[in-house]
Chimera marker file (.cmm) of the C-alpha trace (Angstrom):
<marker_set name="trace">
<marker id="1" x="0.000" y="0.000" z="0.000" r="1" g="1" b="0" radius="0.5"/>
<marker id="2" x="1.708" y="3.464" z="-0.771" r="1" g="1" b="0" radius="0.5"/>
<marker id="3" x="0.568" y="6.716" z="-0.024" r="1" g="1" b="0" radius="0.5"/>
<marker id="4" x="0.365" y="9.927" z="-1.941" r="1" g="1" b="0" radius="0.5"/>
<marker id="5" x="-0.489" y="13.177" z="-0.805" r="1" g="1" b="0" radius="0.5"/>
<marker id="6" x="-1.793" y="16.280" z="-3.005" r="1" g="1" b="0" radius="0.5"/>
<marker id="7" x="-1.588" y="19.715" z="-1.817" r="1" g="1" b="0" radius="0.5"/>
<marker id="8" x="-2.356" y="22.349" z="-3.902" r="1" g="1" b="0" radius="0.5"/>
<marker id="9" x="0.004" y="25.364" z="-3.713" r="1" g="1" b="0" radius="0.5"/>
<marker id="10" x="-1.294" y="28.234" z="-1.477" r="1" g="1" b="0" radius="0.5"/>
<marker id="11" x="-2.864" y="31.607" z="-2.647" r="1" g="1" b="0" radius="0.5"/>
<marker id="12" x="-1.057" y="33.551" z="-4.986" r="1" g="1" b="0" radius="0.5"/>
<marker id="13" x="-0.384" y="36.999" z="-5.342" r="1" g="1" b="0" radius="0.5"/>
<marker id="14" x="-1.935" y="39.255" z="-8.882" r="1" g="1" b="0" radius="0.5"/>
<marker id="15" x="-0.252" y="42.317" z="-6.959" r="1" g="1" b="0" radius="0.5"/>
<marker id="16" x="2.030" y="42.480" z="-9.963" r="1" g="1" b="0" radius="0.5"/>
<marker id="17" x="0.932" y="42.264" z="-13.417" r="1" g="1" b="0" radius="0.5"/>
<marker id="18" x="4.191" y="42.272" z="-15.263" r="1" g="1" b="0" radius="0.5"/>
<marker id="19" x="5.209" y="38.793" z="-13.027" r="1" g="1" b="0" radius="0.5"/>
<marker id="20" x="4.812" y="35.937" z="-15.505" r="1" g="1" b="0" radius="0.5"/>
<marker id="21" x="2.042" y="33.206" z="-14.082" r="1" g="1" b="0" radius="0.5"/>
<marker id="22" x="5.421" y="30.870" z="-13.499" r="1" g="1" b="0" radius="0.5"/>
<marker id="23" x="7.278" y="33.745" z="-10.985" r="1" g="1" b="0" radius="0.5"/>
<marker id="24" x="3.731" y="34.376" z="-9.095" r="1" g="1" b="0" radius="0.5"/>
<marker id="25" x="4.703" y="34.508" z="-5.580" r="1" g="1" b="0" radius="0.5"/>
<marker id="26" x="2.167" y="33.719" z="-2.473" r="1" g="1" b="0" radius="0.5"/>
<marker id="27" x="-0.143" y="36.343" z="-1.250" r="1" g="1" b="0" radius="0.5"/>
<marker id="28" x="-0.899" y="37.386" z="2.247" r="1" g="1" b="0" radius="0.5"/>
<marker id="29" x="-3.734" y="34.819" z="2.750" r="1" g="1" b="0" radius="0.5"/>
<marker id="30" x="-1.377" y="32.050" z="1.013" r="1" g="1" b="0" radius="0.5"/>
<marker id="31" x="1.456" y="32.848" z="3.824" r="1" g="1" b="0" radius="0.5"/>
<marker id="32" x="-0.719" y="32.061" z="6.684" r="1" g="1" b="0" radius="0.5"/>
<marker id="33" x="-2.529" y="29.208" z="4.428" r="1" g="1" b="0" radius="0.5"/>
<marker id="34" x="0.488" y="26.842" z="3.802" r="1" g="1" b="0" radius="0.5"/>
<marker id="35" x="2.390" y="26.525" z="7.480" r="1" g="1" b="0" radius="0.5"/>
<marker id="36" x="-1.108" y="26.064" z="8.017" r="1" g="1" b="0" radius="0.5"/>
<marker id="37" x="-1.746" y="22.627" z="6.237" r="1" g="1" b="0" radius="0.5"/>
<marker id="38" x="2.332" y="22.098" z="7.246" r="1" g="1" b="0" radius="0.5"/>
<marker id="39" x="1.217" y="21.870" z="11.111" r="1" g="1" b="0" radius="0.5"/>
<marker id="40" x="-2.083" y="19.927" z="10.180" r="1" g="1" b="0" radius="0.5"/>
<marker id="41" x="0.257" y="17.221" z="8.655" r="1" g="1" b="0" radius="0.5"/>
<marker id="42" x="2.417" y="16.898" z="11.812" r="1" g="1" b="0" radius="0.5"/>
<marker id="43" x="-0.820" y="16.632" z="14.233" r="1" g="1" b="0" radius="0.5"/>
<marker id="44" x="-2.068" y="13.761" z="11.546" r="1" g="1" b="0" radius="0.5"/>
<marker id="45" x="1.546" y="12.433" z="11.880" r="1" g="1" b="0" radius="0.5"/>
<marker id="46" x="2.401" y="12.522" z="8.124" r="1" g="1" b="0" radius="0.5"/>
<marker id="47" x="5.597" y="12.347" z="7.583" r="1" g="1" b="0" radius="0.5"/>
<marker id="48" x="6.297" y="11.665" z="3.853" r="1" g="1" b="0" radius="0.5"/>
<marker id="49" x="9.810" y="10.415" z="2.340" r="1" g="1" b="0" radius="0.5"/>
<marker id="50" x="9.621" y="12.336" z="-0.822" r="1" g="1" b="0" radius="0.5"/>
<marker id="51" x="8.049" y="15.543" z="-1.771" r="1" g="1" b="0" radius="0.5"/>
<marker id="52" x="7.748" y="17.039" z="-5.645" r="1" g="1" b="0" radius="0.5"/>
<marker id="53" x="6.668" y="20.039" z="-6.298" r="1" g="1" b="0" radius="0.5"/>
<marker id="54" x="6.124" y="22.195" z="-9.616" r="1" g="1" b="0" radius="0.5"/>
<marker id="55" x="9.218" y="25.114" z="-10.057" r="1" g="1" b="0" radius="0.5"/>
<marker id="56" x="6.533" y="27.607" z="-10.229" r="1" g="1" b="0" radius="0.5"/>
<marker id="57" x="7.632" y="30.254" z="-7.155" r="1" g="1" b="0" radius="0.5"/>
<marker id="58" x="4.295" y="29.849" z="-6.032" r="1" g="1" b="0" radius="0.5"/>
<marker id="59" x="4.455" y="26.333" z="-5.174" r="1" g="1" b="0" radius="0.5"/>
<marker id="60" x="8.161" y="26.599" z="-4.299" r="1" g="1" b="0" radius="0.5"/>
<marker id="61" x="7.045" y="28.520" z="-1.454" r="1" g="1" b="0" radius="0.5"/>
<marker id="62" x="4.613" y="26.448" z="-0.529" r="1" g="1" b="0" radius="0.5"/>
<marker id="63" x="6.896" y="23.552" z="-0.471" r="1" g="1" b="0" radius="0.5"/>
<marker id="64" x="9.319" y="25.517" z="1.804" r="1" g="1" b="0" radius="0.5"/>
<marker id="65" x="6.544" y="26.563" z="4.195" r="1" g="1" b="0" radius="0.5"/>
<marker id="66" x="4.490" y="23.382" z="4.654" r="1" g="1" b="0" radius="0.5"/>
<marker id="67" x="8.224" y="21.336" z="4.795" r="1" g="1" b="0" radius="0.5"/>
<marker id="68" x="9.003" y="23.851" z="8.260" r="1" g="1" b="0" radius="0.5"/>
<marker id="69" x="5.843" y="23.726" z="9.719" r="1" g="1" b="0" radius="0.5"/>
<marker id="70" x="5.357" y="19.506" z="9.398" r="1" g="1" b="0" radius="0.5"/>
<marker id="71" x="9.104" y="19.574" z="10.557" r="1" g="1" b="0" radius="0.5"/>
<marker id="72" x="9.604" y="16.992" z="7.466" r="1" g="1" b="0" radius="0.5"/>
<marker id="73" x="13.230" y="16.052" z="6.160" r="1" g="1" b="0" radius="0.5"/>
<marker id="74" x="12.081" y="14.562" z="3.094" r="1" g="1" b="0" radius="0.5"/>
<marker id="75" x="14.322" y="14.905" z="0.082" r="1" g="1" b="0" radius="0.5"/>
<marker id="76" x="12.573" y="17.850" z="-1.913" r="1" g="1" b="0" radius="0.5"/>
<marker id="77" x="12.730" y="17.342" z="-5.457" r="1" g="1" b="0" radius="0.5"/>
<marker id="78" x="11.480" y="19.804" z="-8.425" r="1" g="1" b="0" radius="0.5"/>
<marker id="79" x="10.217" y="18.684" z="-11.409" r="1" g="1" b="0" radius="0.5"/>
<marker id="80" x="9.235" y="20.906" z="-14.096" r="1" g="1" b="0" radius="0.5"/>
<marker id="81" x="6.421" y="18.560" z="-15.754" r="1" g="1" b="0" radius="0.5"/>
<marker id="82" x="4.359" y="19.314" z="-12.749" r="1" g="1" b="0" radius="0.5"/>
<marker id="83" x="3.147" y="23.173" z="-13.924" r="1" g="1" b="0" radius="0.5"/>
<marker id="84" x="0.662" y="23.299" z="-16.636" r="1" g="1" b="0" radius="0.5"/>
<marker id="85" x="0.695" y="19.527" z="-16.399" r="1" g="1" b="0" radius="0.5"/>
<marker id="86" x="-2.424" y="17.106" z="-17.213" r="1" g="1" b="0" radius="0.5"/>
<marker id="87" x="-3.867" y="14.206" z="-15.377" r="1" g="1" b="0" radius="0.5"/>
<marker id="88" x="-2.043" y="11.929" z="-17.668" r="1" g="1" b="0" radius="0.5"/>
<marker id="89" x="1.430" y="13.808" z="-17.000" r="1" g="1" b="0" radius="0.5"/>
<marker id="90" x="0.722" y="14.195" z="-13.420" r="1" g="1" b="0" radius="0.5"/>
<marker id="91" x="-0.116" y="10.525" z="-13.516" r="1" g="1" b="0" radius="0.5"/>
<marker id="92" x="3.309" y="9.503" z="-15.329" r="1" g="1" b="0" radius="0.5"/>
<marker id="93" x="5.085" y="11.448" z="-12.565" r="1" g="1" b="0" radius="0.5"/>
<marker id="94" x="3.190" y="9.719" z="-9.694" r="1" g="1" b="0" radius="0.5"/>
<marker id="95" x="4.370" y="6.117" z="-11.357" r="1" g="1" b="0" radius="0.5"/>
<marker id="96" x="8.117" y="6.922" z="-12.040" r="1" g="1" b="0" radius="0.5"/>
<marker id="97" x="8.346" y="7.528" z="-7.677" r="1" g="1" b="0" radius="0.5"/>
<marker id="98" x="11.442" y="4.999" z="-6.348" r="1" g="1" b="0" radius="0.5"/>
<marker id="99" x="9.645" y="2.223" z="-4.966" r="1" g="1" b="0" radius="0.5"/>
<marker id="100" x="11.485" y="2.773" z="-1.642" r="1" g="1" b="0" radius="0.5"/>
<marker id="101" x="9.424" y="5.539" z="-1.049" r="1" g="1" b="0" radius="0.5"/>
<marker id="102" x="6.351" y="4.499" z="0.769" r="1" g="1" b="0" radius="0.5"/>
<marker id="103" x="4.257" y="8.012" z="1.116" r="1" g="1" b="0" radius="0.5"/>
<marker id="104" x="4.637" y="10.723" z="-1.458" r="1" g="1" b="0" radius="0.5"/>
<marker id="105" x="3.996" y="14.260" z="-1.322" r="1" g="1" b="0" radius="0.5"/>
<marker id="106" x="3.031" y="15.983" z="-4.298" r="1" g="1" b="0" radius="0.5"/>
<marker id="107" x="2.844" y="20.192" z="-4.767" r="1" g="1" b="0" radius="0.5"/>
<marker id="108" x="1.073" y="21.729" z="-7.835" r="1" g="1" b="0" radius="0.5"/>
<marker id="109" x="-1.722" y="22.938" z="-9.633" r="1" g="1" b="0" radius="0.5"/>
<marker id="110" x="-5.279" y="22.527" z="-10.676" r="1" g="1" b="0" radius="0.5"/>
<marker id="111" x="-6.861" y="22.015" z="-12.897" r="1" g="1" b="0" radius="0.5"/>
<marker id="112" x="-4.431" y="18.696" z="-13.103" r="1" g="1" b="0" radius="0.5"/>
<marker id="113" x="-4.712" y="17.903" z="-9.241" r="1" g="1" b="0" radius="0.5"/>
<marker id="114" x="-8.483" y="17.732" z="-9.206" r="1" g="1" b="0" radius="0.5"/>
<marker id="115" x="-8.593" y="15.430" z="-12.482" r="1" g="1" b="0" radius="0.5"/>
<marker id="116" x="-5.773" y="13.511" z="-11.179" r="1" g="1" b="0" radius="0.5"/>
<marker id="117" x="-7.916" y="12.609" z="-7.807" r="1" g="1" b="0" radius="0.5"/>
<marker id="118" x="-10.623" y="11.641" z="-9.537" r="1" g="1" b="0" radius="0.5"/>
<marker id="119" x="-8.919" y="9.763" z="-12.082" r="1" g="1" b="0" radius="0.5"/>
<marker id="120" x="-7.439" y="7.612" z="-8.969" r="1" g="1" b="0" radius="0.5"/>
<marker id="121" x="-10.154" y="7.297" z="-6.811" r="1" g="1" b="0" radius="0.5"/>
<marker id="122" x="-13.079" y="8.248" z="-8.681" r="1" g="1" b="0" radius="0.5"/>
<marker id="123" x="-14.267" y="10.782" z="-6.779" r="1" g="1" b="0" radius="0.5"/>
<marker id="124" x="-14.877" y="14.599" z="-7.602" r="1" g="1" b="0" radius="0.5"/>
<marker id="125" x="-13.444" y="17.138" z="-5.494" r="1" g="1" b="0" radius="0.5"/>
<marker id="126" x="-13.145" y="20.720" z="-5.483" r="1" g="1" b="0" radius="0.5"/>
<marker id="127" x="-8.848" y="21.196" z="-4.403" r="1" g="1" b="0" radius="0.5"/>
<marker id="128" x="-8.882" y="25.303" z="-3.589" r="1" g="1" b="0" radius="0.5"/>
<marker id="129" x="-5.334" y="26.563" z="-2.921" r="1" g="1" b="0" radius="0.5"/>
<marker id="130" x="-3.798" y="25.143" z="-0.218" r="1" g="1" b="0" radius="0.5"/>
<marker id="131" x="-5.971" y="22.138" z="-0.623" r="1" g="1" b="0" radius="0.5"/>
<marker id="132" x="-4.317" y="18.866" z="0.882" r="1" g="1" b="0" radius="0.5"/>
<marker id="133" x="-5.596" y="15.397" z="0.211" r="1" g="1" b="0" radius="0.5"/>
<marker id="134" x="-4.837" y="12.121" z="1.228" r="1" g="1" b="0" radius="0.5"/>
<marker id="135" x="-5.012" y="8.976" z="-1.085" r="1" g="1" b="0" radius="0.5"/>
<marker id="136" x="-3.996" y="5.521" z="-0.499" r="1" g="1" b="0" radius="0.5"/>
<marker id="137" x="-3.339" y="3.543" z="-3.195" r="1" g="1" b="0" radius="0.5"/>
<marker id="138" x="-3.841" y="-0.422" z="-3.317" r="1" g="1" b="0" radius="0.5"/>
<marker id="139" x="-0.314" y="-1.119" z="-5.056" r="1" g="1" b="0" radius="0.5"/>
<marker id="140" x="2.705" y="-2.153" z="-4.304" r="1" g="1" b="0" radius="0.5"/>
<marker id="141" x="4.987" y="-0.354" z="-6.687" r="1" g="1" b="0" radius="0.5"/>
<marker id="142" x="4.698" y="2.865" z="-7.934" r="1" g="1" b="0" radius="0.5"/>
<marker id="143" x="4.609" y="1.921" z="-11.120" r="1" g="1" b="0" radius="0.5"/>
<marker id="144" x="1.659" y="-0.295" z="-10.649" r="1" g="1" b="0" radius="0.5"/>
<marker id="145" x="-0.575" y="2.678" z="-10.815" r="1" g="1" b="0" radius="0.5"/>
<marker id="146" x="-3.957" y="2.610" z="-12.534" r="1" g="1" b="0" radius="0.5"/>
<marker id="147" x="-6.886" y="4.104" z="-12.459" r="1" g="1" b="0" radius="0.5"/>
<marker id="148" x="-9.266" y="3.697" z="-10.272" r="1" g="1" b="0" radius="0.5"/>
<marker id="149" x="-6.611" y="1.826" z="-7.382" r="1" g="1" b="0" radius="0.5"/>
<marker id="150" x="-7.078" y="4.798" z="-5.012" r="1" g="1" b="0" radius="0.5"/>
<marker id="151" x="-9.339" y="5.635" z="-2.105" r="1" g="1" b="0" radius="0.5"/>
<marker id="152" x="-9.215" y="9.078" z="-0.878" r="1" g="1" b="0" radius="0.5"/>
<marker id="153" x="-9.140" y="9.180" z="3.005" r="1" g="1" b="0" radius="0.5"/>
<marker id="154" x="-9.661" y="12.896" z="3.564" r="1" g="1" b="0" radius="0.5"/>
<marker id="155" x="-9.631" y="16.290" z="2.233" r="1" g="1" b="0" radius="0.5"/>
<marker id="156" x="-8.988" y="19.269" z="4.205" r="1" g="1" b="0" radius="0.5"/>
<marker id="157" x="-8.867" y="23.069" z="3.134" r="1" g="1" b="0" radius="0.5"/>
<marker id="158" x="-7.455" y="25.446" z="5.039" r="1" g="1" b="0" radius="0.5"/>
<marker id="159" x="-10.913" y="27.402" z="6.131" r="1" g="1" b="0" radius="0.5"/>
<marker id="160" x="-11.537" y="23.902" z="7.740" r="1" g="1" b="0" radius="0.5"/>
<marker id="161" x="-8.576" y="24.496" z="9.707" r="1" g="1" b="0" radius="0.5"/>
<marker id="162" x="-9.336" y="28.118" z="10.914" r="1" g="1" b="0" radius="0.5"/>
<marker id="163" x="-8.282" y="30.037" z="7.891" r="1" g="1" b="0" radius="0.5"/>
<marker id="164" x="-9.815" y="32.737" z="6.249" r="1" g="1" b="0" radius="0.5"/>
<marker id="165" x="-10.790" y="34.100" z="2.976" r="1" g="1" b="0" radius="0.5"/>
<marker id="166" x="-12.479" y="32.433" z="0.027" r="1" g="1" b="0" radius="0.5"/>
<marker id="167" x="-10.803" y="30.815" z="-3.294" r="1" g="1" b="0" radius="0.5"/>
<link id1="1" id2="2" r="1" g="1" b="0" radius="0.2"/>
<link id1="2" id2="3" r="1" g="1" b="0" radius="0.2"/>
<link id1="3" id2="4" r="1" g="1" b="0" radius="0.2"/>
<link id1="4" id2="5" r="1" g="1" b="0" radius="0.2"/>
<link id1="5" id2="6" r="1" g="1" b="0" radius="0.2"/>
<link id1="6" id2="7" r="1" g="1" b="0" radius="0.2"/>
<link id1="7" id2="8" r="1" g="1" b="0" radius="0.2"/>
<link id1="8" id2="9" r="1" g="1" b="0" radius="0.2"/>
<link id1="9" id2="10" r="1" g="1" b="0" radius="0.2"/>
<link id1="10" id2="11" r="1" g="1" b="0" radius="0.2"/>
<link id1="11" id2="12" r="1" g="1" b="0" radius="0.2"/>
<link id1="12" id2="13" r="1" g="1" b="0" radius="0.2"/>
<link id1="13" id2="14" r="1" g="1" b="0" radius="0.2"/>
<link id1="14" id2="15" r="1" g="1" b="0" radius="0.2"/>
<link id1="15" id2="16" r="1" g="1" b="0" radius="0.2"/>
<link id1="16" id2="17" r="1" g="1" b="0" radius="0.2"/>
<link id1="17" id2="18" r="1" g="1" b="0" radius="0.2"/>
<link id1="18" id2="19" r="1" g="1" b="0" radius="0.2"/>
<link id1="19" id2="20" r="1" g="1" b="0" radius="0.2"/>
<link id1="20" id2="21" r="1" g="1" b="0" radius="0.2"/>
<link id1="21" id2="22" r="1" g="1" b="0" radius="0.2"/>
<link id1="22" id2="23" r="1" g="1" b="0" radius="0.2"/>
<link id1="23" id2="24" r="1" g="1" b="0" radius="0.2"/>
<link id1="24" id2="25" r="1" g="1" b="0" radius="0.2"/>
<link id1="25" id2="26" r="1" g="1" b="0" radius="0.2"/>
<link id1="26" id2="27" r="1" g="1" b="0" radius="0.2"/>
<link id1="27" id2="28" r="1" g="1" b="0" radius="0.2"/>
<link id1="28" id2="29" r="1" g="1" b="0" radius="0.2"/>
<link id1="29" id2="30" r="1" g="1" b="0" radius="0.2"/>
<link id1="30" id2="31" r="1" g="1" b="0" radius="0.2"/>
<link id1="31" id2="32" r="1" g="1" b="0" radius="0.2"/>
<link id1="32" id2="33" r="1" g="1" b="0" radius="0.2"/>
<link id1="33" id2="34" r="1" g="1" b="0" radius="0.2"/>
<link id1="34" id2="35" r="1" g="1" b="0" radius="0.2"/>
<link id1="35" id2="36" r="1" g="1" b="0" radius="0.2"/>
<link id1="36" id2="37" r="1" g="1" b="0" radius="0.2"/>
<link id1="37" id2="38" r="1" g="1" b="0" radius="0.2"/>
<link id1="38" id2="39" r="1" g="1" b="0" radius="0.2"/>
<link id1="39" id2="40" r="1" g="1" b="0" radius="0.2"/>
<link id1="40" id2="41" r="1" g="1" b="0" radius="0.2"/>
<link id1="41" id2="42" r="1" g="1" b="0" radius="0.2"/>
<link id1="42" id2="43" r="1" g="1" b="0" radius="0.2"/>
<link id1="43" id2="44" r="1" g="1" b="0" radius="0.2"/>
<link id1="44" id2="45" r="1" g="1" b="0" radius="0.2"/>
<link id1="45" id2="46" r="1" g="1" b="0" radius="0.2"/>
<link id1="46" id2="47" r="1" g="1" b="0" radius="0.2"/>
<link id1="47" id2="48" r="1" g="1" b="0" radius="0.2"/>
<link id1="48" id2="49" r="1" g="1" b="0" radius="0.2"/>
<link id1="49" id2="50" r="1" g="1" b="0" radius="0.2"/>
<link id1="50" id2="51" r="1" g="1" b="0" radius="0.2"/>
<link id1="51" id2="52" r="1" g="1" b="0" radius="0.2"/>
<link id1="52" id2="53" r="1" g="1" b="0" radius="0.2"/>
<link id1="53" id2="54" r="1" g="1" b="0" radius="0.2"/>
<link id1="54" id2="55" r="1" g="1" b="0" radius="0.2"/>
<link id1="55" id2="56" r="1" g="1" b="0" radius="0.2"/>
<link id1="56" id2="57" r="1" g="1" b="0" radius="0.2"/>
<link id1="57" id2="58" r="1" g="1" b="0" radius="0.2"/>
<link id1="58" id2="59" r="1" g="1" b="0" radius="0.2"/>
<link id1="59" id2="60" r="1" g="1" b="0" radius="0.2"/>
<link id1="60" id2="61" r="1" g="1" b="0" radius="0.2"/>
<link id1="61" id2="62" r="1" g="1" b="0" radius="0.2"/>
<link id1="62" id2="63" r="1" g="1" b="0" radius="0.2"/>
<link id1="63" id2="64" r="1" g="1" b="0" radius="0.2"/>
<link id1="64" id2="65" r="1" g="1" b="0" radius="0.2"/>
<link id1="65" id2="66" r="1" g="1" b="0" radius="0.2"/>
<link id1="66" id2="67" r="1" g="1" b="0" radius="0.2"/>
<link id1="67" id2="68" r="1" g="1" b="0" radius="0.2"/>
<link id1="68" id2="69" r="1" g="1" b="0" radius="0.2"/>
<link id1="69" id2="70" r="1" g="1" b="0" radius="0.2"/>
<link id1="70" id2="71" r="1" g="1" b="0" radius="0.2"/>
<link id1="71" id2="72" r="1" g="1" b="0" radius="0.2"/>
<link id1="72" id2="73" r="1" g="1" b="0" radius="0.2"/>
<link id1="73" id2="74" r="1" g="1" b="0" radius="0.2"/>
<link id1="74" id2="75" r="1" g="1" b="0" radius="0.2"/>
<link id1="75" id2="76" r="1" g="1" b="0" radius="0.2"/>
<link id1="76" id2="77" r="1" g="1" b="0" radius="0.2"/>
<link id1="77" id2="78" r="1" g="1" b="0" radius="0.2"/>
<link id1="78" id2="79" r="1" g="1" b="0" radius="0.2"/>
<link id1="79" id2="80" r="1" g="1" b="0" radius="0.2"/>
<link id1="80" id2="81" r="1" g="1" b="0" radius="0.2"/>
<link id1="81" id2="82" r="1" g="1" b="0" radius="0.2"/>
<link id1="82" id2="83" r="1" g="1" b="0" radius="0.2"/>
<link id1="83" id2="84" r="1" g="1" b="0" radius="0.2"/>
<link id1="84" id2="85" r="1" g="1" b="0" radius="0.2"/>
<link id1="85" id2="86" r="1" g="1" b="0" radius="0.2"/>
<link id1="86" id2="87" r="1" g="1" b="0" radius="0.2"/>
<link id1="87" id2="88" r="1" g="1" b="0" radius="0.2"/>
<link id1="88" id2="89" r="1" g="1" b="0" radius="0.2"/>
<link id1="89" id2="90" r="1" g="1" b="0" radius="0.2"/>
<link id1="90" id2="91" r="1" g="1" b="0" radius="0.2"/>
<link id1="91" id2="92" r="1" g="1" b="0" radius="0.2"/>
<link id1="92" id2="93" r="1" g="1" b="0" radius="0.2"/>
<link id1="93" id2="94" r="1" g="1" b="0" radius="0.2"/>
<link id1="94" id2="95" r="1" g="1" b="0" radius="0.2"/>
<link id1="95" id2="96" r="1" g="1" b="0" radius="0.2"/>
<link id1="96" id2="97" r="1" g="1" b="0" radius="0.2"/>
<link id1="97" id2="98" r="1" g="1" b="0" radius="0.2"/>
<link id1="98" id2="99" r="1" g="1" b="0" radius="0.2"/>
<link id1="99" id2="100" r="1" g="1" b="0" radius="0.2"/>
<link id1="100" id2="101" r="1" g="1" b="0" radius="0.2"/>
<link id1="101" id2="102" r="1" g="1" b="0" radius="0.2"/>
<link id1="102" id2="103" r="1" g="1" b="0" radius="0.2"/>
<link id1="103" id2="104" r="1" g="1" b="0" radius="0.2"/>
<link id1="104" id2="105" r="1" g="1" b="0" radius="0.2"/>
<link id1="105" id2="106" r="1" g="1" b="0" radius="0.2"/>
<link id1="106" id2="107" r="1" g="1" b="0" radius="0.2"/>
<link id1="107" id2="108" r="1" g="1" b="0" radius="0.2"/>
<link id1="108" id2="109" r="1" g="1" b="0" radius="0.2"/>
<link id1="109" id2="110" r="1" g="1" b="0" radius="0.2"/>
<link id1="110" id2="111" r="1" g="1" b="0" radius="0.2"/>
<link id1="111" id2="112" r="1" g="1" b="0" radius="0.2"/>
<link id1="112" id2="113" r="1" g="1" b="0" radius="0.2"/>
<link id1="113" id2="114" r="1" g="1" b="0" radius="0.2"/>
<link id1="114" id2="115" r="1" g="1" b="0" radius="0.2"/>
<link id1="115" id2="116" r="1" g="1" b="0" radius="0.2"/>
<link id1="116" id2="117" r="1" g="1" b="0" radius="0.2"/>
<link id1="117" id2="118" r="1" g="1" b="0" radius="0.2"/>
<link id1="118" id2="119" r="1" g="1" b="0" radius="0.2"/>
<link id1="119" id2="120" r="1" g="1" b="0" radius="0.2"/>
<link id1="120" id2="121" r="1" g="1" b="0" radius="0.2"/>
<link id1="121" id2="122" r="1" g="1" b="0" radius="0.2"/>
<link id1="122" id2="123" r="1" g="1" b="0" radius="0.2"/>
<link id1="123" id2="124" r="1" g="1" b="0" radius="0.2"/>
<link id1="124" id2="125" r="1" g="1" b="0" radius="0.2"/>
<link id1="125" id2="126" r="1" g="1" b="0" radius="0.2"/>
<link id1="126" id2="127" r="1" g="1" b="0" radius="0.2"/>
<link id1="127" id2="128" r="1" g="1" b="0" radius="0.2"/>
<link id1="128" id2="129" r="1" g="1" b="0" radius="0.2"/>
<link id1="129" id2="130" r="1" g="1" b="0" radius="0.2"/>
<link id1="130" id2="131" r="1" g="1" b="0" radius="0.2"/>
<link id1="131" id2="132" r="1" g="1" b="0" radius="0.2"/>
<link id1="132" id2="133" r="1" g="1" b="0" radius="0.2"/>
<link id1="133" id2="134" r="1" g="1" b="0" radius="0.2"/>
<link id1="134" id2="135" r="1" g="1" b="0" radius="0.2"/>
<link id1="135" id2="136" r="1" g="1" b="0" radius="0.2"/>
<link id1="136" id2="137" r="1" g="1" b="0" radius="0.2"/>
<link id1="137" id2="138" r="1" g="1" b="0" radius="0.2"/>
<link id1="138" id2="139" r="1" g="1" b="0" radius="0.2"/>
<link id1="139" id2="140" r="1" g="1" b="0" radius="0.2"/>
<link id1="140" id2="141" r="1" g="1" b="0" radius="0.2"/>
<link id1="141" id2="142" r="1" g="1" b="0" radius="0.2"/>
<link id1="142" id2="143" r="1" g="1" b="0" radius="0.2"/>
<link id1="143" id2="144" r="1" g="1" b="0" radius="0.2"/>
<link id1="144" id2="145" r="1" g="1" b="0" radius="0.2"/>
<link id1="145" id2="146" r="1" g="1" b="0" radius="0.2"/>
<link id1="146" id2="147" r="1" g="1" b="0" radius="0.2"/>
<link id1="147" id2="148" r="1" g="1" b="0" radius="0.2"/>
<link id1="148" id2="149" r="1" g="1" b="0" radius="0.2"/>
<link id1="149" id2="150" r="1" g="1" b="0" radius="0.2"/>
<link id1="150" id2="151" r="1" g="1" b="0" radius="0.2"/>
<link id1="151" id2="152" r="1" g="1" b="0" radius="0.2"/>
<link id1="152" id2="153" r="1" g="1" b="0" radius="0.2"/>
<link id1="153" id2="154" r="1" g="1" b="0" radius="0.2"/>
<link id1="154" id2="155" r="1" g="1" b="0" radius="0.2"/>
<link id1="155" id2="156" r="1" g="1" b="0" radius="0.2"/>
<link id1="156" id2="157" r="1" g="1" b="0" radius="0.2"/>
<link id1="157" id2="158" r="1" g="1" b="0" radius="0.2"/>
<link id1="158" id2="159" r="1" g="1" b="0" radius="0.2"/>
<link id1="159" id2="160" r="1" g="1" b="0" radius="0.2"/>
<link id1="160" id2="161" r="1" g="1" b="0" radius="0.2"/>
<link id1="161" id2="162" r="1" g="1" b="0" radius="0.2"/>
<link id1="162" id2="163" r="1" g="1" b="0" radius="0.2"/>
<link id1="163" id2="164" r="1" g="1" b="0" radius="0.2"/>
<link id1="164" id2="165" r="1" g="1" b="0" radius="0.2"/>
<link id1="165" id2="166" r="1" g="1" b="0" radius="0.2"/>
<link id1="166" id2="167" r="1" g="1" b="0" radius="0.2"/>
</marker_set>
């Protein structure tokens, strides 16, 4: 059984509109949003072994964030596939994960997070920034993923959690 974690990077600044979408960095909401869902993985005692996460500044701040507040020391690894990337790319990333890794950790973007949940567990979710979600998967290897082998255990969003502000 492996485990694979999706967490939407947090809110993002429009403050600037001559910032390319990639260099977007978080807003005010999105700085109290991701140590946020960092803390509510320690108190669930997640403690994944790899994290990946988009280059996009955005979610590289996230990353940073949510990695100090859980206290993890996962190996953080960026891969570039992740922004602007599709259910099916999202889904080729998931499967090329070393099999030593047992619980994955996964930072990105939507609309490719929501259609990647549903794609594994079947189920249709809303993921707003800073959304975290936790999926088990019924295989042994990574590369055993298929559709359909998930089952989502929870989904949490940051106004569940005390936040404020809408997405």
């Amino acid at each position: 059984m492996k485990k694979l974690l999706l967490l939407r990077h947090a809110k993002s600044s429009w403050a600037d509109a001559a910032l390319a979408d990639f260099d977007r960095p978080l807003n005010e909401r999105g700085l109290r949003a991701a140590p946020l869902m960092g803390r509510h993985m320690r108190e669930r005692k997640l403690r994944p072994d790899l994290v990946v996460c988009s280059p996009a500044e955005r979610a590289r701040q996230t990353a940073s964030l949510v990695i100090q507040a859980a206290g993890l020391d996962a190996p953080l690894r960026f891969d570039e596939r992740i922004y602007d990337a599709t259910s099916s790319r999202l889904f080729e990333i998931v499967s090329q994960i070393e099999d030593a890794s047992g619980e994955a950790l996964l930072i990105g973007h939507n609309p490719g997070f929501e259609e990647l949940l549903e794609r594994l567990t079947g189920e249709t979710q809303r993921m707003a920034t800073a959304t975290l979600a936790l999926i088990s998967l019924d295989i042994e290897k990574w590369n055993k993923l298929r559709d359909g082998c998930g089952r989502l255990e929870w989904i949490v969003k940051p106004k569940e959690l005390g936040a404020g502000g809408r997405d």
